[in-house]
Structure formats: structure tokens, C-alpha cells
C-alpha positions in Angstrom: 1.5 -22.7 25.7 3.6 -20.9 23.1 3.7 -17.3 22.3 5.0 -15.6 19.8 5.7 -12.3 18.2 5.1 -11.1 14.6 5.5 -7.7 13.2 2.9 -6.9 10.5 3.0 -4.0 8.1 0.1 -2.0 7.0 -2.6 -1.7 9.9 -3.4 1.3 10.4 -6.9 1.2 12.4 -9.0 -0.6 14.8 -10.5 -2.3 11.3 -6.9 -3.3 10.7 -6.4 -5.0 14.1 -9.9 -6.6 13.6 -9.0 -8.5 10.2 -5.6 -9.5 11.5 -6.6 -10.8 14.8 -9.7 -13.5 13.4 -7.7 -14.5 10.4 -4.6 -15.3 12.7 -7.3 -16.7 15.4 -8.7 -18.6 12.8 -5.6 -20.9 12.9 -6.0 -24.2 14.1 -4.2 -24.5 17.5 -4.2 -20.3 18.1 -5.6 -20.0 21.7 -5.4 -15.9 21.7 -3.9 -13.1 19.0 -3.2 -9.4 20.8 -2.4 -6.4 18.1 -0.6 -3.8 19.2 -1.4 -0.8 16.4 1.0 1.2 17.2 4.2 -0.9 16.6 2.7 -3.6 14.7 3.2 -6.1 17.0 1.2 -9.4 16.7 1.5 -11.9 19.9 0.0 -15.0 18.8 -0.7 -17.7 22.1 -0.9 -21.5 20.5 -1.2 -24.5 22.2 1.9 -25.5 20.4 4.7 -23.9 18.0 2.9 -22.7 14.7 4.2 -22.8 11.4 5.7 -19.1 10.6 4.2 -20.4 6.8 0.8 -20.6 8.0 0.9 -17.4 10.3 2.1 -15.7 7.0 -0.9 -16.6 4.9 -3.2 -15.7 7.4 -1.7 -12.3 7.9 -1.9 -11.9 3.8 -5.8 -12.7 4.0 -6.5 -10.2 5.8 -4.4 -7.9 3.1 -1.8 -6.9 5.2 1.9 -8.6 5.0 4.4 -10.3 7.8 7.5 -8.1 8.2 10.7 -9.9 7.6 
């Protein structure tokens, strides 16, 4: 298992985390996505390292954009 931590801009509600968290789970290989509101933190669990590319786009579906 690999996690990793993202910082997204933008979310500002529970609707927020919502969007984020199936667009991101919607990745193949994502085994669990945990949204902190608050900070912005993302912790993405994958079976395997993920492409920061495709975690990116997913994040941009939902409307919302990757910080840094």
C-alpha cells in the first residue's frame, strides 16, 4: 500500500470533500481518499504509486486545483 498526501485548493464544504473524494476514488488502483477540509489535505491509499498527472486531472474534474 502506498499513501500519499496532496494539498488541494478551493473546497470549501462537505460538497467539496464529496467531489474530490469519488473523482480521486475513481482512479484505477485508489483503495481509499480522506479529505481533511480544513487544511486541504488529500491522503490518497493506492495499491501502488500513482501518477501525480492523473491525481491532478481528477482533482481538476471535480473543479477544484492540486496545490503546487
Amino acid at each position: 500500500m502506498t499513501a500519499t498526501t496532496y494539498t488541494v485548493s478551493g473546497m470549501t464544504c462537505s460538497h467539496c470533500v464529496t467531489s474530490v473524494s469519488e473523482e480521486v476514488g475513481a482512479i484505477e488502483g485508489v483503495t481509499g481518499v480522506v479529505v481533511d477540509l480544513p487544511t486541504g489535505a488529500v491522503t490518497v491509499t493506492s495499491a501502488g504509486p500513482l501518477a501525480a498527472a492523473q491525481v491532478r486531472a481528477a482533482v481538476e474534474e471535480a473543479g477544484y486545483q492540486l496545490a503546487g
